[in-house]
mmCIF file as gemmi writes it, N, C-alpha and C atoms, coordinates in Angstrom:
data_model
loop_
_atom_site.group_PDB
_atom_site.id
_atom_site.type_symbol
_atom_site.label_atom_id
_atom_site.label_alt_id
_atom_site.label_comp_id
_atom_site.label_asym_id
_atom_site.label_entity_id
_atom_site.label_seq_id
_atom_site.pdbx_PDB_ins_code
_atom_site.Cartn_x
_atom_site.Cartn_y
_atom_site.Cartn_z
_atom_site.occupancy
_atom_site.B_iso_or_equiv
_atom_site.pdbx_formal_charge
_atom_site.auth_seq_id
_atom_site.auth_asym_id
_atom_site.pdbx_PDB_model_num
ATOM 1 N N . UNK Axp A 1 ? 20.959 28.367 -21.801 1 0 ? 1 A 1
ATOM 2 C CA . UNK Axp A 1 ? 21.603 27.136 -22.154 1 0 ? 1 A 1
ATOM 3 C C . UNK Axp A 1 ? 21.018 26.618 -23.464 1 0 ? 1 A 1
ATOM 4 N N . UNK Axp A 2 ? 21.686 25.931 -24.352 1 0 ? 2 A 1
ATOM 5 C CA . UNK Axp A 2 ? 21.381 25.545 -25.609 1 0 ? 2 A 1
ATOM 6 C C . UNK Axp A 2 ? 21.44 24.209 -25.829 1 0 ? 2 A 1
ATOM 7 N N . UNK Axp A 3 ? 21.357 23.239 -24.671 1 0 ? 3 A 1
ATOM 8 C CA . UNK Axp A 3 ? 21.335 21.776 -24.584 1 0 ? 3 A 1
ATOM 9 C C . UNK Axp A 3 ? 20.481 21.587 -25.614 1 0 ? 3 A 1
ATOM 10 N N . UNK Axp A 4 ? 20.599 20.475 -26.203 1 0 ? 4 A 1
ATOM 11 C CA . UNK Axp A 4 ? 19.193 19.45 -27.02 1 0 ? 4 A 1
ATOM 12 C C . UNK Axp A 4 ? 19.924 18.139 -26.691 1 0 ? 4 A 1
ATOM 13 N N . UNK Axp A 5 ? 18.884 17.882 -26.399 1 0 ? 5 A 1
ATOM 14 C CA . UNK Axp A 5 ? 18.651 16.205 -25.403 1 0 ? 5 A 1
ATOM 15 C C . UNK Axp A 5 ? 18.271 15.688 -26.048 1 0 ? 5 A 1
ATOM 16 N N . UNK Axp A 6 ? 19.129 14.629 -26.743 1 0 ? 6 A 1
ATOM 17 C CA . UNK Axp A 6 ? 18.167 13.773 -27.998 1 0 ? 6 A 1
ATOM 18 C C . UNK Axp A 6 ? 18.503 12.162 -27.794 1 0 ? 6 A 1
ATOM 19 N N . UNK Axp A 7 ? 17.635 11.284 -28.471 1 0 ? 7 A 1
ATOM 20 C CA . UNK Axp A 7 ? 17.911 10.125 -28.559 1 0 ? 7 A 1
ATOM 21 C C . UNK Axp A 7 ? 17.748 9.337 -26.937 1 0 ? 7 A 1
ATOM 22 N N . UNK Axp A 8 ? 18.656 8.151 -26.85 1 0 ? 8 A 1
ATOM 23 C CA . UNK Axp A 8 ? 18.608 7.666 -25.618 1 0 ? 8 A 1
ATOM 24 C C . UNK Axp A 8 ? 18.565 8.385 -24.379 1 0 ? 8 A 1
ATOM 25 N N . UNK Axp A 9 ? 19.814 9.71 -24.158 1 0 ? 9 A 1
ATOM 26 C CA . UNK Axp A 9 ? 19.032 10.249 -23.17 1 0 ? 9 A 1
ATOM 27 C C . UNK Axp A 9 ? 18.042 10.691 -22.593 1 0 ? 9 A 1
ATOM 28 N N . UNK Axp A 10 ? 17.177 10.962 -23.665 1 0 ? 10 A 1
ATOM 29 C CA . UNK Axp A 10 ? 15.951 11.804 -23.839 1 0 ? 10 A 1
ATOM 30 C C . UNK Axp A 10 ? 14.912 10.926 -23.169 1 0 ? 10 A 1
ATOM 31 N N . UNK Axp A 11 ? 15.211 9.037 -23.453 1 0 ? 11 A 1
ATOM 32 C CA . UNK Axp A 11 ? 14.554 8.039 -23.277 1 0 ? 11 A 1
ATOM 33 C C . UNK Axp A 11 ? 14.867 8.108 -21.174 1 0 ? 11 A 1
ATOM 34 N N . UNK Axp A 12 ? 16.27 7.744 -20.993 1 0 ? 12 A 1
ATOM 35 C CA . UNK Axp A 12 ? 16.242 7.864 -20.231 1 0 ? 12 A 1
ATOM 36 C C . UNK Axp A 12 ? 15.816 8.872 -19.023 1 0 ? 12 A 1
ATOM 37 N N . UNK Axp A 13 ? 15.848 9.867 -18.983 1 0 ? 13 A 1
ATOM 38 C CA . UNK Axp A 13 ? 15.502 10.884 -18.333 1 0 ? 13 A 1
ATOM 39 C C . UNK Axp A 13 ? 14.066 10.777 -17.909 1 0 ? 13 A 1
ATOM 40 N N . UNK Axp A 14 ? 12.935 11.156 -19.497 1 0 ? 14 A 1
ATOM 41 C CA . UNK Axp A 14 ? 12.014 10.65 -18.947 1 0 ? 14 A 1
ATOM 42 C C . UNK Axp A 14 ? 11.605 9.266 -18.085 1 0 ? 14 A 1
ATOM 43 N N . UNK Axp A 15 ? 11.841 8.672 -18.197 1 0 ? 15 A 1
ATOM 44 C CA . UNK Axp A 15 ? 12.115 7.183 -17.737 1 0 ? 15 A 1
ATOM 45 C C . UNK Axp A 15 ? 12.455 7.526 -15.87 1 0 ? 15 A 1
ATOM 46 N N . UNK Axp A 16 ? 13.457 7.901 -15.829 1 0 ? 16 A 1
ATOM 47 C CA . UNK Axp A 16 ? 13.948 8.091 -15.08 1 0 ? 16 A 1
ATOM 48 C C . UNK Axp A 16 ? 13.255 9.354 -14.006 1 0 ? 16 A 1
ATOM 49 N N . UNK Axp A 17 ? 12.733 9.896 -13.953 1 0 ? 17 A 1
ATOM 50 C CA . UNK Axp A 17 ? 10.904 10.952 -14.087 1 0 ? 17 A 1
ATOM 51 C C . UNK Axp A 17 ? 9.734 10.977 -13.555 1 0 ? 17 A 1
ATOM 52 N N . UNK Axp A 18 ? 9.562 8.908 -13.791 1 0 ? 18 A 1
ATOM 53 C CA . UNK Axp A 18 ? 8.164 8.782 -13.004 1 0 ? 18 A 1
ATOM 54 C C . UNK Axp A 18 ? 9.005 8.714 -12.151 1 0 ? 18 A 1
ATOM 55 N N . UNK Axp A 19 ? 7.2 8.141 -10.854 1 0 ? 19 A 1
ATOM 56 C CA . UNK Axp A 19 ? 7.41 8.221 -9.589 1 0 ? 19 A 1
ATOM 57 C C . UNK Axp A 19 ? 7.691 6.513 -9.607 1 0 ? 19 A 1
ATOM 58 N N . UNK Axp A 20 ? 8.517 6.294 -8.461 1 0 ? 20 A 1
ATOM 59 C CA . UNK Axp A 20 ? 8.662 5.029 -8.258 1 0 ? 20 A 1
ATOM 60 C C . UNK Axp A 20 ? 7.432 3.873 -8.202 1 0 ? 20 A 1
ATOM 61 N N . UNK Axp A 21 ? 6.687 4.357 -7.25 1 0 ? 21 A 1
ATOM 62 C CA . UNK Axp A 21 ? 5.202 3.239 -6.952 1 0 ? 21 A 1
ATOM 63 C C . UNK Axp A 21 ? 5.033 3.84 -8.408 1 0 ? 21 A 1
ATOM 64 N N . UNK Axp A 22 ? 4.318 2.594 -8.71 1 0 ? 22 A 1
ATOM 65 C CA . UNK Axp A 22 ? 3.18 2.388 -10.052 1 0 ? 22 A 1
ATOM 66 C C . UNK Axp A 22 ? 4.06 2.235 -11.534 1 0 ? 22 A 1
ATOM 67 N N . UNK Axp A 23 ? 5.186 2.483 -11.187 1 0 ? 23 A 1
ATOM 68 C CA . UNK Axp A 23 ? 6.353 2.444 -12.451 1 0 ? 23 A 1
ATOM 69 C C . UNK Axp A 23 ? 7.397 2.173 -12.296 1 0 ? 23 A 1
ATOM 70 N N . UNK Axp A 24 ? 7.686 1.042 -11.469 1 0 ? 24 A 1
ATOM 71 C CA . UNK Axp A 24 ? 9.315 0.787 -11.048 1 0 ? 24 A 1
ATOM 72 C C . UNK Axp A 24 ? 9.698 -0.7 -11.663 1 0 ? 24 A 1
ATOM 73 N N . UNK Axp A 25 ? 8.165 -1.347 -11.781 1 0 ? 25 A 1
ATOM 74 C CA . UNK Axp A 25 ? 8.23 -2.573 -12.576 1 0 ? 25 A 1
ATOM 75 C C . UNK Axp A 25 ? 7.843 -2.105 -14.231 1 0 ? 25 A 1
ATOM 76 N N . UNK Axp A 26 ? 6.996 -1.149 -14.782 1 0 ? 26 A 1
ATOM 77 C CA . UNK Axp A 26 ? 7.407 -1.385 -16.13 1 0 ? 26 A 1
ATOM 78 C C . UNK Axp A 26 ? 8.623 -0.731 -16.801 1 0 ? 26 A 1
ATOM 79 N N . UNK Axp A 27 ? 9.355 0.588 -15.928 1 0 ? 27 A 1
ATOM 80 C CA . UNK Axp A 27 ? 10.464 0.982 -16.564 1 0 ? 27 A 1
ATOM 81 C C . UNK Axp A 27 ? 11.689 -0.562 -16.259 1 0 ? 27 A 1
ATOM 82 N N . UNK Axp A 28 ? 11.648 -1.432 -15.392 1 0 ? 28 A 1
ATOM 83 C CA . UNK Axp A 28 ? 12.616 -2.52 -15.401 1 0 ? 28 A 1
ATOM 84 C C . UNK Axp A 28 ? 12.201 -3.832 -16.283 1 0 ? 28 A 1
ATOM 85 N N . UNK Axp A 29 ? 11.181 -3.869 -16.984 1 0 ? 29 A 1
ATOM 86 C CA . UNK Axp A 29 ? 10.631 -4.476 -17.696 1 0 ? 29 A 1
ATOM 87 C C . UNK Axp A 29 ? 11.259 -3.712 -19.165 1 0 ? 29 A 1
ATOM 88 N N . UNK Axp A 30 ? 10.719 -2.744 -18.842 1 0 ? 30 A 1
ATOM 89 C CA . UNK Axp A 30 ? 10.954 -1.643 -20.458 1 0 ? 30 A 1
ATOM 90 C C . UNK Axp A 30 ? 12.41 -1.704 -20.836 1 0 ? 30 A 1
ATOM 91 N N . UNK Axp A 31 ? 13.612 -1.566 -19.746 1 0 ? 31 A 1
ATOM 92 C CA . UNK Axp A 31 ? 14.72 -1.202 -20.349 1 0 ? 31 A 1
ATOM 93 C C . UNK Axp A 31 ? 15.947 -2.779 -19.986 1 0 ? 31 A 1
ATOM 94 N N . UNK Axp A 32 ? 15.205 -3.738 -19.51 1 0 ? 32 A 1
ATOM 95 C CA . UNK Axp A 32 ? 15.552 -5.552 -19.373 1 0 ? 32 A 1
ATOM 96 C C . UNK Axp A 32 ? 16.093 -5.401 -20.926 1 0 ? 32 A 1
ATOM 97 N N . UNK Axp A 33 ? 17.108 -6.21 -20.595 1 0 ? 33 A 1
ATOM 98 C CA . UNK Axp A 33 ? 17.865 -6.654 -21.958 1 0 ? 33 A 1
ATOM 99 C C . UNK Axp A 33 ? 18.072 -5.432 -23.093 1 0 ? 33 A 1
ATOM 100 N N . UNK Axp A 34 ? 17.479 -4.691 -23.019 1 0 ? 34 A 1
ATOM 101 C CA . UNK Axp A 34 ? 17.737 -4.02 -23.78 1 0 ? 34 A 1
ATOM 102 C C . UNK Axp A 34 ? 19.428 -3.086 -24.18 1 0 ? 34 A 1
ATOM 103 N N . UNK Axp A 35 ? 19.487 -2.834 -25.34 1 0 ? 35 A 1
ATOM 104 C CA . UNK Axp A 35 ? 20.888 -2.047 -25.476 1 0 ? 35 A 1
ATOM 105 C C . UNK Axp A 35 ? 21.009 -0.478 -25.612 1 0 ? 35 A 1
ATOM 106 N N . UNK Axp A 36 ? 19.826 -0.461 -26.497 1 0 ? 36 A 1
ATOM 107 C CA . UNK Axp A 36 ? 19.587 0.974 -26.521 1 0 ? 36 A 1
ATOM 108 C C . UNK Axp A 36 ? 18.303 1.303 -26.299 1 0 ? 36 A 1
ATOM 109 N N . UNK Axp A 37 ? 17.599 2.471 -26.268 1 0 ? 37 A 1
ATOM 110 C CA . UNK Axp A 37 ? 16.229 2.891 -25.943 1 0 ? 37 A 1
ATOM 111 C C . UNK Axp A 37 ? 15.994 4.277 -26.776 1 0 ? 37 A 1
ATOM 112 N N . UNK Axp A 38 ? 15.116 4.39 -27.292 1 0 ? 38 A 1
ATOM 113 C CA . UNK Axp A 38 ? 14.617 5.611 -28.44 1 0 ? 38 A 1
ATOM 114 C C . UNK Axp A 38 ? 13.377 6.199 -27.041 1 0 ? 38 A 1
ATOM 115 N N . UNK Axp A 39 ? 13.115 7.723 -27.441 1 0 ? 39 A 1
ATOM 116 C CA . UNK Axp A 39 ? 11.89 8.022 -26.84 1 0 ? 39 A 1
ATOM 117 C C . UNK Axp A 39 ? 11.056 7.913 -27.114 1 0 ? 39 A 1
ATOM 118 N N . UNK Axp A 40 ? 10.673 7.549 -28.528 1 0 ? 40 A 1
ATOM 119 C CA . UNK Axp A 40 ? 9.325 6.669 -29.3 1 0 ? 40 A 1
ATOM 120 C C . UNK Axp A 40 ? 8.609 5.946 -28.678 1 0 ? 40 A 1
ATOM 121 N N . UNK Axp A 41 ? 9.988 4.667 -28.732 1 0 ? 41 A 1
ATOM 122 C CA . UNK Axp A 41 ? 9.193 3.633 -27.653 1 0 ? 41 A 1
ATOM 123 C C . UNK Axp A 41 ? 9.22 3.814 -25.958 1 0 ? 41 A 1
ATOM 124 N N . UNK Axp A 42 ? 9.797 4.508 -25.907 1 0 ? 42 A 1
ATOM 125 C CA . UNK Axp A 42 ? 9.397 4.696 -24.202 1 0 ? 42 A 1
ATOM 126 C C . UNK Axp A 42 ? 8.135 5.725 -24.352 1 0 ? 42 A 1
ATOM 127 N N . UNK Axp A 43 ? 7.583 6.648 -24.878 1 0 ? 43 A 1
ATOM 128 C CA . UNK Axp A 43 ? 6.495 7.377 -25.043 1 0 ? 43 A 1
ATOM 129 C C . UNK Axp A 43 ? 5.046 6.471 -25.248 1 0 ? 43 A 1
ATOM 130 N N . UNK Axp A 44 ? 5.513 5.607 -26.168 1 0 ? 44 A 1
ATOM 131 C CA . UNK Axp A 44 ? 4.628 4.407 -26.857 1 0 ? 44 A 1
ATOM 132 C C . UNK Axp A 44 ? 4.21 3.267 -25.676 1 0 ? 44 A 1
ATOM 133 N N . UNK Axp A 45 ? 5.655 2.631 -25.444 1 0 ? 45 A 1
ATOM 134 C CA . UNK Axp A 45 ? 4.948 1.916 -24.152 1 0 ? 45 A 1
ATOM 135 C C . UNK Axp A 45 ? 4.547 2.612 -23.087 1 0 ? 45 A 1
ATOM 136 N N . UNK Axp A 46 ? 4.411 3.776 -22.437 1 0 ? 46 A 1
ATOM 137 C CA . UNK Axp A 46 ? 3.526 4.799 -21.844 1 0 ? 46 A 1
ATOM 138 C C . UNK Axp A 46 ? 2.754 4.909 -21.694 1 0 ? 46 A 1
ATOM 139 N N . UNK Axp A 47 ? 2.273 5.092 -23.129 1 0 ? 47 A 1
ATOM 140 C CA . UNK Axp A 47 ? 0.735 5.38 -23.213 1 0 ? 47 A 1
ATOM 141 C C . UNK Axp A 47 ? -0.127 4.3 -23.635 1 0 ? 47 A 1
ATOM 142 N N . UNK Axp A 48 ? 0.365 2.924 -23.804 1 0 ? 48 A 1
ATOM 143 C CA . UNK Axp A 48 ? 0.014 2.146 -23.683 1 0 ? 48 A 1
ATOM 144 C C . UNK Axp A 48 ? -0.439 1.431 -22.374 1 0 ? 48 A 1
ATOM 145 N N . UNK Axp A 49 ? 0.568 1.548 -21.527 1 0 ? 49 A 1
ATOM 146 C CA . UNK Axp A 49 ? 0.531 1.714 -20.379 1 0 ? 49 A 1
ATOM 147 C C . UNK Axp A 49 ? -0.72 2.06 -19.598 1 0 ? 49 A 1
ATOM 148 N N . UNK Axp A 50 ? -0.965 3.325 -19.394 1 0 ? 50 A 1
ATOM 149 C CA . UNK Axp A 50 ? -1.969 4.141 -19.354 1 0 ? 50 A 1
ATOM 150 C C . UNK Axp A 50 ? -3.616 3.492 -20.075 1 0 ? 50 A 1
ATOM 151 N N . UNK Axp A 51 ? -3.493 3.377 -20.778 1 0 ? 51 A 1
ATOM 152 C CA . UNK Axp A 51 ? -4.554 2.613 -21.817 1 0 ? 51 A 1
ATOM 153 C C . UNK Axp A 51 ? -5.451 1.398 -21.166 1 0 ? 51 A 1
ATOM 154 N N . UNK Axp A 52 ? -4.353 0.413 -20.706 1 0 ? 52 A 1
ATOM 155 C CA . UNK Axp A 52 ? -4.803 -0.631 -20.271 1 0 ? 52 A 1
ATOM 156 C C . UNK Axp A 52 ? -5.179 -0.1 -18.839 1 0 ? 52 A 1
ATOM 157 N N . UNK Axp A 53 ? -3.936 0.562 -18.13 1 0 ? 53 A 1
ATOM 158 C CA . UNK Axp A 53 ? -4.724 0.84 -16.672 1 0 ? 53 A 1
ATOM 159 C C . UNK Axp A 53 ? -6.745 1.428 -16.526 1 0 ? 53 A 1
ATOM 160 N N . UNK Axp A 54 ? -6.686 2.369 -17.452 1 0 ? 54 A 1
ATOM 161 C CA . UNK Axp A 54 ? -7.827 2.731 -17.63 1 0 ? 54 A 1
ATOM 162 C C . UNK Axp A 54 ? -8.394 2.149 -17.998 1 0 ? 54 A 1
ATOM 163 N N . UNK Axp A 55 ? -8.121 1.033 -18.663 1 0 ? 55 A 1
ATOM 164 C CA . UNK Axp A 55 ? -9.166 0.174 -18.975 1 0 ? 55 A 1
ATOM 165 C C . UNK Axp A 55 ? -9.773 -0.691 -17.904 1 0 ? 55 A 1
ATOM 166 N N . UNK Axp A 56 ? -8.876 -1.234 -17.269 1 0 ? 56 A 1
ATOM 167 C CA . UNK Axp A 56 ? -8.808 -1.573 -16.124 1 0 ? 56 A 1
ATOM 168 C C . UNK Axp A 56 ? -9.368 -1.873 -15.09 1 0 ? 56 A 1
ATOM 169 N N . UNK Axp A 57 ? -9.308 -0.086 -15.436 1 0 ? 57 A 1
ATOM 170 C CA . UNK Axp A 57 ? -9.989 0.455 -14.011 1 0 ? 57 A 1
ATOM 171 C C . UNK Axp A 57 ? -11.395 1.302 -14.4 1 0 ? 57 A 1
ATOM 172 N N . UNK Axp A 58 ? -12.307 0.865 -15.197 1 0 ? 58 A 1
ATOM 173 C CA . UNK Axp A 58 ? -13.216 0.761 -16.448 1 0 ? 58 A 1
ATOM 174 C C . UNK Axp A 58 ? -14.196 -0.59 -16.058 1 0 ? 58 A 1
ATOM 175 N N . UNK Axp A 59 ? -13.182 -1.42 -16.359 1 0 ? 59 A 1
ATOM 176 C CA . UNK Axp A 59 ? -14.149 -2.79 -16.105 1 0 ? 59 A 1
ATOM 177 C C . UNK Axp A 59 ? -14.527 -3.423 -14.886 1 0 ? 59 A 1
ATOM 178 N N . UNK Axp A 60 ? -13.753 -2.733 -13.929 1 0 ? 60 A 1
ATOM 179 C CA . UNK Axp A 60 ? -13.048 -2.868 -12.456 1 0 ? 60 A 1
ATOM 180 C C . UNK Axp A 60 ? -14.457 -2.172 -12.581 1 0 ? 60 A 1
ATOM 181 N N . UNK Axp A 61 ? -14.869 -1.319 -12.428 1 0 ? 61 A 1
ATOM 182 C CA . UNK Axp A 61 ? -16.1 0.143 -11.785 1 0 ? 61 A 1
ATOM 183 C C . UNK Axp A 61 ? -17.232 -0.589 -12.726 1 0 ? 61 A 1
ATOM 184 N N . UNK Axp A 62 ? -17.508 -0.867 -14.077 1 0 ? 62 A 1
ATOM 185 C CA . UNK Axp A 62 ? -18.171 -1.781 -14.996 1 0 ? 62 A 1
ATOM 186 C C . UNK Axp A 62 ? -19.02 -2.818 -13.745 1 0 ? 62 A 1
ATOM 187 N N . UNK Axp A 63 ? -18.042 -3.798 -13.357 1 0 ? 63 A 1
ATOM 188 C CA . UNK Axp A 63 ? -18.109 -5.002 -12.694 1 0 ? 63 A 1
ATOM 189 C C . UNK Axp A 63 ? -18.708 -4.677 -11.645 1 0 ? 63 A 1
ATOM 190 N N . UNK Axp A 64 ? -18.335 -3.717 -10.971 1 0 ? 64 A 1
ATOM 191 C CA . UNK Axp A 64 ? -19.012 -3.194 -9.878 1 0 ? 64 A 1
ATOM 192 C C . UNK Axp A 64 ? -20.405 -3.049 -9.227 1 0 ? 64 A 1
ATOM 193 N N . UNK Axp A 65 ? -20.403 -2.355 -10.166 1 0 ? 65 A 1
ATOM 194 C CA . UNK Axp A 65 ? -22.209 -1.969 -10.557 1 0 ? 65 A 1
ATOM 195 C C . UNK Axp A 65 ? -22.9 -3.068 -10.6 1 0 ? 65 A 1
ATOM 196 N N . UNK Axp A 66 ? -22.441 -3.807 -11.571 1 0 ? 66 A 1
ATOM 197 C CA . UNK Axp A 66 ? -23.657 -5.22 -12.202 1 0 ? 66 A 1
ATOM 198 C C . UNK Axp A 66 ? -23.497 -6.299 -11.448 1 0 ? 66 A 1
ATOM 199 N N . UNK Axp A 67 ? -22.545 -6.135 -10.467 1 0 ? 67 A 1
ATOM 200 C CA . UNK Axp A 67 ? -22.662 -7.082 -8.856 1 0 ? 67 A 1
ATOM 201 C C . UNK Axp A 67 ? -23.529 -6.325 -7.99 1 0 ? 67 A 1
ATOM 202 N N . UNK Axp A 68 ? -23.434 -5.283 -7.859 1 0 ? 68 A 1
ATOM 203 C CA . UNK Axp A 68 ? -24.23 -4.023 -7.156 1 0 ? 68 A 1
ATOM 204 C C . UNK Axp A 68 ? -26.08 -4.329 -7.272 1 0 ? 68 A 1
ATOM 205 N N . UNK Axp A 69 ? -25.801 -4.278 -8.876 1 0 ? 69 A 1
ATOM 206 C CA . UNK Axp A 69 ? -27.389 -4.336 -9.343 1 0 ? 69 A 1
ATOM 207 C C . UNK Axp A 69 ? -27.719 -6.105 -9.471 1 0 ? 69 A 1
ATOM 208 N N . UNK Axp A 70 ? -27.015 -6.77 -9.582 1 0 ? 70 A 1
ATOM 209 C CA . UNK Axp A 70 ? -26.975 -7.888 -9.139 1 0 ? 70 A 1
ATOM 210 C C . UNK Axp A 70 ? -27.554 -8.599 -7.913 1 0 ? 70 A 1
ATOM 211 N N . UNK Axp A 71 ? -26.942 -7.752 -6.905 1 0 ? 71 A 1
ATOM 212 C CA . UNK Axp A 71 ? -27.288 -8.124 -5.748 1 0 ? 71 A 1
ATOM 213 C C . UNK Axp A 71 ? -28.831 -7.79 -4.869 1 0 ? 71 A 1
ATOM 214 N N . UNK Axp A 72 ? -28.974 -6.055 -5.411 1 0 ? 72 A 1
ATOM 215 C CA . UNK Axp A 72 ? -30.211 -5.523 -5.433 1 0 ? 72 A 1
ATOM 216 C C . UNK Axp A 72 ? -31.393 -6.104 -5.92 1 0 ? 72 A 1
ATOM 217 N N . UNK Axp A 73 ? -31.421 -7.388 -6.945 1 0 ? 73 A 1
ATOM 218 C CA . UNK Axp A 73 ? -32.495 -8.129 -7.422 1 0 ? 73 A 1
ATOM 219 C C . UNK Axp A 73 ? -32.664 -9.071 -6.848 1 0 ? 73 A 1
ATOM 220 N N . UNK Axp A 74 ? -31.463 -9.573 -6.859 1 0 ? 74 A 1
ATOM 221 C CA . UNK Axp A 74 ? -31.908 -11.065 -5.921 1 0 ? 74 A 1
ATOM 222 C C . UNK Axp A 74 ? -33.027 -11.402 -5.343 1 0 ? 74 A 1
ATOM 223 N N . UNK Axp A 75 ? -33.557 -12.87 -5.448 1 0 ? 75 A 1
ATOM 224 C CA . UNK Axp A 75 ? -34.451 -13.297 -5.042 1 0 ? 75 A 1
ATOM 225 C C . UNK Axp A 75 ? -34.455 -13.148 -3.394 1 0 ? 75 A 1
ATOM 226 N N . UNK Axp A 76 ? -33.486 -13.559 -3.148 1 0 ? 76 A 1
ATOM 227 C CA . UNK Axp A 76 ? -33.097 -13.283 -1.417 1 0 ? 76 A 1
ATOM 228 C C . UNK Axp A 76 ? -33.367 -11.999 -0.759 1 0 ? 76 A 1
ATOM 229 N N . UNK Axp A 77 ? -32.987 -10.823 -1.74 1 0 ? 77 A 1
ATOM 230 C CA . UNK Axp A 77 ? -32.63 -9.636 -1.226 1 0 ? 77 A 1
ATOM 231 C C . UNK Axp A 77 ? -34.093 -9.052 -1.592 1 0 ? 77 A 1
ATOM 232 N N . UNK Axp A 78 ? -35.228 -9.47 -2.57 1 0 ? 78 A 1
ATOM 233 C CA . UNK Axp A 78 ? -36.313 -9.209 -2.703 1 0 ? 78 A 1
ATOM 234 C C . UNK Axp A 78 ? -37.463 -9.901 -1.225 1 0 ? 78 A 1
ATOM 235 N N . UNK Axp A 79 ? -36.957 -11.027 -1.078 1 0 ? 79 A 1
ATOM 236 C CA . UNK Axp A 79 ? -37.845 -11.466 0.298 1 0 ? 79 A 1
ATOM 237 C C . UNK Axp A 79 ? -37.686 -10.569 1.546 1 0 ? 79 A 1
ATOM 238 N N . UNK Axp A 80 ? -35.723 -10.334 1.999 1 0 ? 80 A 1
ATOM 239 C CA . UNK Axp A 80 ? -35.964 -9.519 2.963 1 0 ? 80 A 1
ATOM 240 C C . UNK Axp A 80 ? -36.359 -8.418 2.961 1 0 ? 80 A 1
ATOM 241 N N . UNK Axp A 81 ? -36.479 -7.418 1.573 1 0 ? 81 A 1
ATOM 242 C CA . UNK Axp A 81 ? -37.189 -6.042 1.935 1 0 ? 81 A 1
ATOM 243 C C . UNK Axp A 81 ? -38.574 -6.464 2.145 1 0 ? 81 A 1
ATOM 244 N N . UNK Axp A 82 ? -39.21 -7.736 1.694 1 0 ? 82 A 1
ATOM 245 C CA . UNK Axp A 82 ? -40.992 -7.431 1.552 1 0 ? 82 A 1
ATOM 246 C C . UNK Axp A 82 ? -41.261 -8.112 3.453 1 0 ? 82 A 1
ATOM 247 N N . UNK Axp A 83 ? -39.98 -8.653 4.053 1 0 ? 83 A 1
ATOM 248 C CA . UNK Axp A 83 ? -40.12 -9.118 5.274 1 0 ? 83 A 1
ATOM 249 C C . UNK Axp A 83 ? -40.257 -7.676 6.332 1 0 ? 83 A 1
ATOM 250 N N . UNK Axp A 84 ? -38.721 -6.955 5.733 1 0 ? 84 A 1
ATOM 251 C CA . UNK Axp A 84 ? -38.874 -5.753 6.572 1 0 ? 84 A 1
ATOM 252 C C . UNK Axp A 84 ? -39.562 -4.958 6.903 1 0 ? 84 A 1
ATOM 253 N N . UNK Axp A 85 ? -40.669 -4.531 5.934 1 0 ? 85 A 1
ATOM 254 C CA . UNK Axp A 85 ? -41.786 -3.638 5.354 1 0 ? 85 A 1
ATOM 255 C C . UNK Axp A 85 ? -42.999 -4.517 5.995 1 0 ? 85 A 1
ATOM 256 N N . UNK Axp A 86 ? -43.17 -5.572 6.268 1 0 ? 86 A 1
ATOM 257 C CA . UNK Axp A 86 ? -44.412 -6.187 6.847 1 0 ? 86 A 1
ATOM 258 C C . UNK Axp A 86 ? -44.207 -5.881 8.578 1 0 ? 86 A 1
């Protein structure tokens, strides 16, 4: 077959591609009001997309820790180990 898929379809398809969970609100966000759609910007808002999730989920695991190690200092959490140990 010698199809070439260009332009809006090209947008749509992929689009149309992901999986529902995790992308059902930005492809209805992405293609709202809109008239036409290039694969540029559906590629672009993508990986933008992607970007922030990881970031995300970065500061999310970040935050984690320094509540973690946070908690491990505590003045509180320093009395009950020297209680336990006696």
């Amino acid at each position: 077959m010698d199809v070439v898929i260009e332009g809006e379809d090209e947008a749509l398809i992929l689009l149309s591609s992901l999986p529902n969970e995790g992308y059902e609100i930005f492809v209805l966000t992405l293609i709202n009001e809109r008239i036409s759609l290039s694969y540029n910007e559906v590629t672009t808002a993508l990986v933008n997309l992607e970007l922030r999730r990881k970031d995300n989920e970065s500061s999310f695991s970040d935050t984690s820790v320094e509540v973690l190690a946070a908690r491990e200092s505590s003045p509180n959490r320093r009395r009950e180990n020297h209680h336990r140990s006696n």
